[in-house]
Biopython code that builds the backbone (N, CA, C, O; Angstrom):
import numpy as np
from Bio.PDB.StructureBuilder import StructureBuilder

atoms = [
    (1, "UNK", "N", (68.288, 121.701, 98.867)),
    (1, "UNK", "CA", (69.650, 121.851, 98.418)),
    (1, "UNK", "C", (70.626, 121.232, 99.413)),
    (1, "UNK", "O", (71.612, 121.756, 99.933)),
    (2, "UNK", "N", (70.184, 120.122, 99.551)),
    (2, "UNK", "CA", (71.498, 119.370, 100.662)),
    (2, "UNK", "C", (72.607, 119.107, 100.052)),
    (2, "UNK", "O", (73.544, 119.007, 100.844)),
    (3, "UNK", "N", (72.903, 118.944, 98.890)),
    (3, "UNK", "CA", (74.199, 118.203, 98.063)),
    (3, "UNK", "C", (74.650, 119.622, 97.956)),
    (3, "UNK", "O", (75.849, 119.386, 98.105)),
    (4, "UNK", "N", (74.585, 121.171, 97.781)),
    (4, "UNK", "CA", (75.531, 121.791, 98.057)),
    (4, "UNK", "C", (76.485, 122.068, 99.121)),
    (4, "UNK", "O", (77.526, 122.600, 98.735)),
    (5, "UNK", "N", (76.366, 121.801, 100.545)),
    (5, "UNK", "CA", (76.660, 121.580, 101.953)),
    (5, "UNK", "C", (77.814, 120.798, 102.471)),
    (5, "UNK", "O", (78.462, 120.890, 103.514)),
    (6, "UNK", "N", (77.929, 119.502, 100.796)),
    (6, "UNK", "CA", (79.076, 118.100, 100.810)),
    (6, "UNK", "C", (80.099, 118.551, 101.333)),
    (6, "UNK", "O", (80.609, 118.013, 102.316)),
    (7, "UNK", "N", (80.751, 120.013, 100.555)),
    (7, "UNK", "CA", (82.165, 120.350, 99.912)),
    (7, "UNK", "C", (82.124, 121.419, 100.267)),
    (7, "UNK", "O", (82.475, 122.281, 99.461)),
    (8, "UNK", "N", (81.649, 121.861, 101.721)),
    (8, "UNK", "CA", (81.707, 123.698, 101.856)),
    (8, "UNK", "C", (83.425, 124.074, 101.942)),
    (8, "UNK", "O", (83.904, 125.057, 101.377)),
    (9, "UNK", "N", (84.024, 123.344, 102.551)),
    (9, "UNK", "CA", (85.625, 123.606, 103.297)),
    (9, "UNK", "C", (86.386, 123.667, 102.160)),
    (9, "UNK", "O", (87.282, 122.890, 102.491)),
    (10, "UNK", "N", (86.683, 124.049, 101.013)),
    (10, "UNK", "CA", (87.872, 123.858, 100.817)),
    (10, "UNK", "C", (88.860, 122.605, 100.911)),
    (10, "UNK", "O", (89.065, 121.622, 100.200)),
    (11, "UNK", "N", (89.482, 123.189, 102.355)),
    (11, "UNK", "CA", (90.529, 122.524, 102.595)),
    (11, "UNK", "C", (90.313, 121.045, 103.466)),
    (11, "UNK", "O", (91.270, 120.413, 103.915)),
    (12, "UNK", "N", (88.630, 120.541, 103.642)),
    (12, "UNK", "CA", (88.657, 119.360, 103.167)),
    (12, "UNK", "C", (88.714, 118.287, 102.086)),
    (12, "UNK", "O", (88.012, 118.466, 101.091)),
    (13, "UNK", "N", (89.420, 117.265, 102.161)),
    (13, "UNK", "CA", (89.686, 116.710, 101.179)),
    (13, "UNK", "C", (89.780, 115.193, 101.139)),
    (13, "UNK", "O", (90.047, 114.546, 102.151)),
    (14, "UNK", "N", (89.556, 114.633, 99.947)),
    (14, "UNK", "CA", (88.972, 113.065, 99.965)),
    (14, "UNK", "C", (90.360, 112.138, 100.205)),
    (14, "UNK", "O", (91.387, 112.231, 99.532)),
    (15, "UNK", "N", (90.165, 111.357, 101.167)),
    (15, "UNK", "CA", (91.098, 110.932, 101.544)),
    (15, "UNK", "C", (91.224, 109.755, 101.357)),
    (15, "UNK", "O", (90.081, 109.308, 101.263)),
    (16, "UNK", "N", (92.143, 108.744, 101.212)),
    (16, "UNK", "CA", (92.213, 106.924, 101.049)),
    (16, "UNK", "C", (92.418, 106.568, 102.530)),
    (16, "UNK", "O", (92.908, 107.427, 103.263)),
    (17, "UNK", "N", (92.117, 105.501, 102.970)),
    (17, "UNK", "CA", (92.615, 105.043, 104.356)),
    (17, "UNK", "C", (92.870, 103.439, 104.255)),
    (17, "UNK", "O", (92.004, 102.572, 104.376)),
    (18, "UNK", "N", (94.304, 103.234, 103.996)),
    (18, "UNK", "CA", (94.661, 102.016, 103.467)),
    (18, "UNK", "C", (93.849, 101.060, 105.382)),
    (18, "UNK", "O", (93.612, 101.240, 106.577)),
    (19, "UNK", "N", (93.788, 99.854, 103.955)),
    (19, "UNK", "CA", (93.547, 98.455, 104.681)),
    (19, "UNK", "C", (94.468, 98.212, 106.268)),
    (19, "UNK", "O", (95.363, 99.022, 106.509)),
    (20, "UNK", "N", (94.316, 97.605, 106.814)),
    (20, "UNK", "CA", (95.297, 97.668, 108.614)),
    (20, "UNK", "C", (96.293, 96.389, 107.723)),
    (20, "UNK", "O", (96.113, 95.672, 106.738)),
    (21, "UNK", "N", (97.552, 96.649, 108.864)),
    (21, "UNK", "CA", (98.775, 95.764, 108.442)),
    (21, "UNK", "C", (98.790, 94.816, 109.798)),
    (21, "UNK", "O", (98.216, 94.792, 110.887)),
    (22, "UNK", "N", (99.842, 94.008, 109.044)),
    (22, "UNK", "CA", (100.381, 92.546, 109.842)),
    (22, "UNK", "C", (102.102, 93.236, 109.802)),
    (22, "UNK", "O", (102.662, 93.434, 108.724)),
    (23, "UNK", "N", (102.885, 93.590, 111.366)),
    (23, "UNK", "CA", (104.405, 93.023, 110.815)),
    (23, "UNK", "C", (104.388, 94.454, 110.952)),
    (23, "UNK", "O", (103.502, 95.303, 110.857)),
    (24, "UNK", "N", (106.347, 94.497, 111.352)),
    (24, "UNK", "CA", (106.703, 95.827, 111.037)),
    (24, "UNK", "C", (107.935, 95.342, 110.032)),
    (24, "UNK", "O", (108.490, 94.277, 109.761)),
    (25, "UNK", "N", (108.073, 97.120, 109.529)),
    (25, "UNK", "CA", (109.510, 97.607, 108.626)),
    (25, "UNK", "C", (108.975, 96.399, 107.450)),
    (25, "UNK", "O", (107.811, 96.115, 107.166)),
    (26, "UNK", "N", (110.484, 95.708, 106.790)),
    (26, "UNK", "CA", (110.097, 95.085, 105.666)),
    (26, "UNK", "C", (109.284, 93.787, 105.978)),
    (26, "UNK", "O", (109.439, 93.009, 105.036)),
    (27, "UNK", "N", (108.435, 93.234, 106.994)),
    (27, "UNK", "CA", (107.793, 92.095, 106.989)),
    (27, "UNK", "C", (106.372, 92.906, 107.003)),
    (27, "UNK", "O", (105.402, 92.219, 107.325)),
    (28, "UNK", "N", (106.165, 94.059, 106.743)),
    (28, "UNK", "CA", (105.024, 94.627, 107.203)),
    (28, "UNK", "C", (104.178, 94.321, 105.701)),
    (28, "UNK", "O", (104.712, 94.382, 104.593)),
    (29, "UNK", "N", (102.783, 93.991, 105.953)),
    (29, "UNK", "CA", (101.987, 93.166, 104.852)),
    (29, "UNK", "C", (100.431, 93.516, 104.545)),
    (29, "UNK", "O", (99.976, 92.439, 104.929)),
    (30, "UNK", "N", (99.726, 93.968, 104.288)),
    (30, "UNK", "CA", (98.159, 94.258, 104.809)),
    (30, "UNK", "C", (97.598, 93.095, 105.066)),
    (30, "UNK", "O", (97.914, 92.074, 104.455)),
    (31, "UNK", "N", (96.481, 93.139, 106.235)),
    (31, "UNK", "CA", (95.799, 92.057, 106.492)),
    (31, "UNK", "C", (94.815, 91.425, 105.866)),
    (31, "UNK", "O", (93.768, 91.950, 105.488)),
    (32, "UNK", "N", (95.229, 89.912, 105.703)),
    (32, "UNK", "CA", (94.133, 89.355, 104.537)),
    (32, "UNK", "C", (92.765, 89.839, 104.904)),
    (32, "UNK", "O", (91.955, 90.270, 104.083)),
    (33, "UNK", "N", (92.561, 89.738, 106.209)),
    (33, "UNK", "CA", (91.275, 89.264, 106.772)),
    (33, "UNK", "C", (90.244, 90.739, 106.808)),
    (33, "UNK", "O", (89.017, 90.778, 106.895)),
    (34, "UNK", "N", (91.428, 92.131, 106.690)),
    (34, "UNK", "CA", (90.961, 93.119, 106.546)),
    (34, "UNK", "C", (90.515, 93.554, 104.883)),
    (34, "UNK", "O", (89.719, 94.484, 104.759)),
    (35, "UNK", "N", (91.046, 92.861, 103.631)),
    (35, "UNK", "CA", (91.229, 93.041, 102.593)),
    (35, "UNK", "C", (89.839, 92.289, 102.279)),
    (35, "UNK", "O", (89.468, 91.140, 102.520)),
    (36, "UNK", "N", (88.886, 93.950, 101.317)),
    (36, "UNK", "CA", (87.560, 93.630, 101.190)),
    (36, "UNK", "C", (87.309, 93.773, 99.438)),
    (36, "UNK", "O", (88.292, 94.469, 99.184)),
    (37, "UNK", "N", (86.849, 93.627, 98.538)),
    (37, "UNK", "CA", (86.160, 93.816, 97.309)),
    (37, "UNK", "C", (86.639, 95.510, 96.935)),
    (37, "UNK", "O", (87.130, 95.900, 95.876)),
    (38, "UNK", "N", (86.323, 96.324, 98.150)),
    (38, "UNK", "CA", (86.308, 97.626, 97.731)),
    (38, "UNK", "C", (87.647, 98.390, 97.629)),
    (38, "UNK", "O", (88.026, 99.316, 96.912)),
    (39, "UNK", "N", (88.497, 97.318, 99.074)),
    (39, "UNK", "CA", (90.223, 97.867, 98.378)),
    (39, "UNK", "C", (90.686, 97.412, 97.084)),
    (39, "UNK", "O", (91.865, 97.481, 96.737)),
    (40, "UNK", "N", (89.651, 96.899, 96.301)),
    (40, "UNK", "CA", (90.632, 96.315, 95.132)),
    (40, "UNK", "C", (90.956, 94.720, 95.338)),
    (40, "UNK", "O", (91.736, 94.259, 94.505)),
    (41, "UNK", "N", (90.514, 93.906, 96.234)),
    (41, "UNK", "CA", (90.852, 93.015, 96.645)),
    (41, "UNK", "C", (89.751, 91.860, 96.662)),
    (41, "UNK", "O", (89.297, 91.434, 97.724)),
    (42, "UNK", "N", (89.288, 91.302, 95.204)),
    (42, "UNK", "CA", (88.530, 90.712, 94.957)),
    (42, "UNK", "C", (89.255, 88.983, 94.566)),
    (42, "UNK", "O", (89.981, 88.830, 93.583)),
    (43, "UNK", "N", (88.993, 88.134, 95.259)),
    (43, "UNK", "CA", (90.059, 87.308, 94.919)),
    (43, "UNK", "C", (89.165, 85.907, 94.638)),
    (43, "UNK", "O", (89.627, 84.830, 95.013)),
    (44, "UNK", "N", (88.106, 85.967, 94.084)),
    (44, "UNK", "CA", (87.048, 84.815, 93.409)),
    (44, "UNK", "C", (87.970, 83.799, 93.045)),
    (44, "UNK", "O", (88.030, 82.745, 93.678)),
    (45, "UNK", "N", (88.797, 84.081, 91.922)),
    (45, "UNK", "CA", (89.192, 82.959, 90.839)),
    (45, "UNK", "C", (90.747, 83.009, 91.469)),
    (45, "UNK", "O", (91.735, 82.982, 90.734)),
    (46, "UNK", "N", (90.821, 83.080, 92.797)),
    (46, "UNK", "CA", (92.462, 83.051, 92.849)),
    (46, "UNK", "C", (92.553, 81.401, 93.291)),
    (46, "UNK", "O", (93.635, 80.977, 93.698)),
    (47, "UNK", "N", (91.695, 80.737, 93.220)),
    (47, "UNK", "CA", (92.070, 79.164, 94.095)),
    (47, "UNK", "C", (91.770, 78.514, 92.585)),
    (47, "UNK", "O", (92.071, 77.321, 92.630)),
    (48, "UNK", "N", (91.419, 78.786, 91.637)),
    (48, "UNK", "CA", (91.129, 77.974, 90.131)),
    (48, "UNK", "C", (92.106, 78.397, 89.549)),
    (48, "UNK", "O", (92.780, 77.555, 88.955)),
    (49, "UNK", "N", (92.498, 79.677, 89.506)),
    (49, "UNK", "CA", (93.915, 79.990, 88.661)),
    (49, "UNK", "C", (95.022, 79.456, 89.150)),
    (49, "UNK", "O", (95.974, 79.233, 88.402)),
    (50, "UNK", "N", (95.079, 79.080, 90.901)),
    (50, "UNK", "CA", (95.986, 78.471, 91.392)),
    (50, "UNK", "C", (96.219, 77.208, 90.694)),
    (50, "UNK", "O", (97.354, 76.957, 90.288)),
    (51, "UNK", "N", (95.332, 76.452, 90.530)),
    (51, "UNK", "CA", (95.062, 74.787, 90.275)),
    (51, "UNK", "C", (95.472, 74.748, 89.023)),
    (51, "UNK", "O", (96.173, 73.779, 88.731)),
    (52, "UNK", "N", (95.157, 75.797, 87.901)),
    (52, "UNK", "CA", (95.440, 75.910, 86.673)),
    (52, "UNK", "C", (97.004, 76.077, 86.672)),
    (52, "UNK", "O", (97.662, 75.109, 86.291)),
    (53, "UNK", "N", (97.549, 77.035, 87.002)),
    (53, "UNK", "CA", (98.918, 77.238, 87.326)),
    (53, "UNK", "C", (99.943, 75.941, 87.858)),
    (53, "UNK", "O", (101.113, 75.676, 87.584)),
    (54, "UNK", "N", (98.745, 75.150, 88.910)),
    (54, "UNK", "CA", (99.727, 73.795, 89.256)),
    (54, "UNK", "C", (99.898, 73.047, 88.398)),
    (54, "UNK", "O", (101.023, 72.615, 88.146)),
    (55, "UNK", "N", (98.621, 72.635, 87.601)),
    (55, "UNK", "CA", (98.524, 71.475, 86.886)),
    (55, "UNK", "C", (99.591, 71.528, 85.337)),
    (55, "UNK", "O", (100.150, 70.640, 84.693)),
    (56, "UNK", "N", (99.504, 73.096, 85.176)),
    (56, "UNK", "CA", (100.436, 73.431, 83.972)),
    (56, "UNK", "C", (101.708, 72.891, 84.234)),
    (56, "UNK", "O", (102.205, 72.135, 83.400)),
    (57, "UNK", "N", (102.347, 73.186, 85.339)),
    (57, "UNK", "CA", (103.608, 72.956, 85.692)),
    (57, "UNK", "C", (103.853, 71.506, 86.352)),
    (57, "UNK", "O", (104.757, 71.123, 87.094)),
    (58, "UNK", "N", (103.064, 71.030, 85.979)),
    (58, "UNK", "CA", (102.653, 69.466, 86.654)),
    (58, "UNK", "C", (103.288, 68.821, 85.661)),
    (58, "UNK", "O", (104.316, 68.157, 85.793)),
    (59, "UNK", "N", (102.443, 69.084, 84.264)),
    (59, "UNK", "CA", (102.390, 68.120, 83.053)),
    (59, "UNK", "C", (103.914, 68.058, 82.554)),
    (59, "UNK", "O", (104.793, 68.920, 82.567)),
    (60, "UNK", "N", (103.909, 66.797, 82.133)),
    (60, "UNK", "CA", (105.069, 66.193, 81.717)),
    (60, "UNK", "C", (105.428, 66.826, 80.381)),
    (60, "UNK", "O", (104.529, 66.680, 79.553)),
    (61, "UNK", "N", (106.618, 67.567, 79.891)),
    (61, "UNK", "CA", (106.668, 68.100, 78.602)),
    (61, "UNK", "C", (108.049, 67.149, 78.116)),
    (61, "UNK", "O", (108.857, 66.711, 78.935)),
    (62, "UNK", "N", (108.157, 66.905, 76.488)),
    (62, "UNK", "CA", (108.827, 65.793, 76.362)),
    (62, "UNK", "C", (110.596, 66.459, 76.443)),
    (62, "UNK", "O", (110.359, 67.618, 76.784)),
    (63, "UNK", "N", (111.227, 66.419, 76.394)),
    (63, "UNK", "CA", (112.937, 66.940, 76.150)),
    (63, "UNK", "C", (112.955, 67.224, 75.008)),
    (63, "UNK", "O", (112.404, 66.546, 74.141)),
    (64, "UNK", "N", (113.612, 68.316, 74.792)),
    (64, "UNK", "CA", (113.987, 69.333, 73.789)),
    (64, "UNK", "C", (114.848, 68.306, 72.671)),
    (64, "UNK", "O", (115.466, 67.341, 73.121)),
    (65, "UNK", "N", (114.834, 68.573, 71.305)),
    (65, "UNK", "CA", (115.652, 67.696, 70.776)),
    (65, "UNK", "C", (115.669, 65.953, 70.337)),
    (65, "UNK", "O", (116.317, 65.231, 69.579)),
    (66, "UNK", "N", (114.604, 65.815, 71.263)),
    (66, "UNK", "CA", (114.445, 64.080, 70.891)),
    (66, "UNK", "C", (113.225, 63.603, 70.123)),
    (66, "UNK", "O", (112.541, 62.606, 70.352)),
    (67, "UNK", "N", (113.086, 64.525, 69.156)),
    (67, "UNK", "CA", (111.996, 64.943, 68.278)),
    (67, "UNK", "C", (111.580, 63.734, 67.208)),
    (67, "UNK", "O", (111.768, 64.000, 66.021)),
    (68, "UNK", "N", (111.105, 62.600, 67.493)),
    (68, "UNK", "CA", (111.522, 61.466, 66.361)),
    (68, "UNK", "C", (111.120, 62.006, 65.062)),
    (68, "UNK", "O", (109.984, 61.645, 64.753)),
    (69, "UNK", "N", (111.668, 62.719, 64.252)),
    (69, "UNK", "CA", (111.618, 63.154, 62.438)),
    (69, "UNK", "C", (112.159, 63.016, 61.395)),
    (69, "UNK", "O", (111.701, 63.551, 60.386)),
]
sb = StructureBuilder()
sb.init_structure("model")
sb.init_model(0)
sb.init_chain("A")
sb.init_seg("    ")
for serial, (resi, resn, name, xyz) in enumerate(atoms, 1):
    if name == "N":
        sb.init_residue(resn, " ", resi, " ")
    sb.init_atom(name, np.array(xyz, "f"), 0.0, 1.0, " ", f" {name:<3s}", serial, name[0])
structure = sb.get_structure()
C-alpha cells in the first residue's frame, strides 16, 4: 500500500512552479531556453508557420476596384 502515503498532509498541496524569467517589472519575460514541452511550450511548427505568415504577406494582391468587367 505505498500509493496511500502520496497525500497523508492535508495541507500539502500540488503546486505549479512557473518557468525562470529574463528582465524585471514590465520587461520581465520567461526564458526561452528554460521553456520545455511540459510548460506548454511546444514550438515544432513555429519556424513553418512563420514562413507561411511571410510569404502570405509577401504576395502581391491586385488594387481594390481595378477589376477589368
Amino acid at each position: 500500500m505505498q500509493g496511500a502515503s502520496l497525500m497523508t498532509d492535508p495541507l500539502d498541496k500540488a503546486v505549479s512552479i512557473p518557468p525562470a524569467t529574463l528582465g524585471e517589472g514590465c520587461l520581465s519575460r520567461y526564458d526561452p531556453a528554460a521553456l520545455t514541452p511540459e510548460n506548454g511550450a511546444d514550438f515544432d511548427g513555429a519556424a513553418e508557420l512563420w514562413r507561411t505568415l511571410q510569404q502570405s504577406t509577401e504576395a502581391p494582391s491586385s488594387p481594390q476596384g481595378d477589376d477589368p468587367a
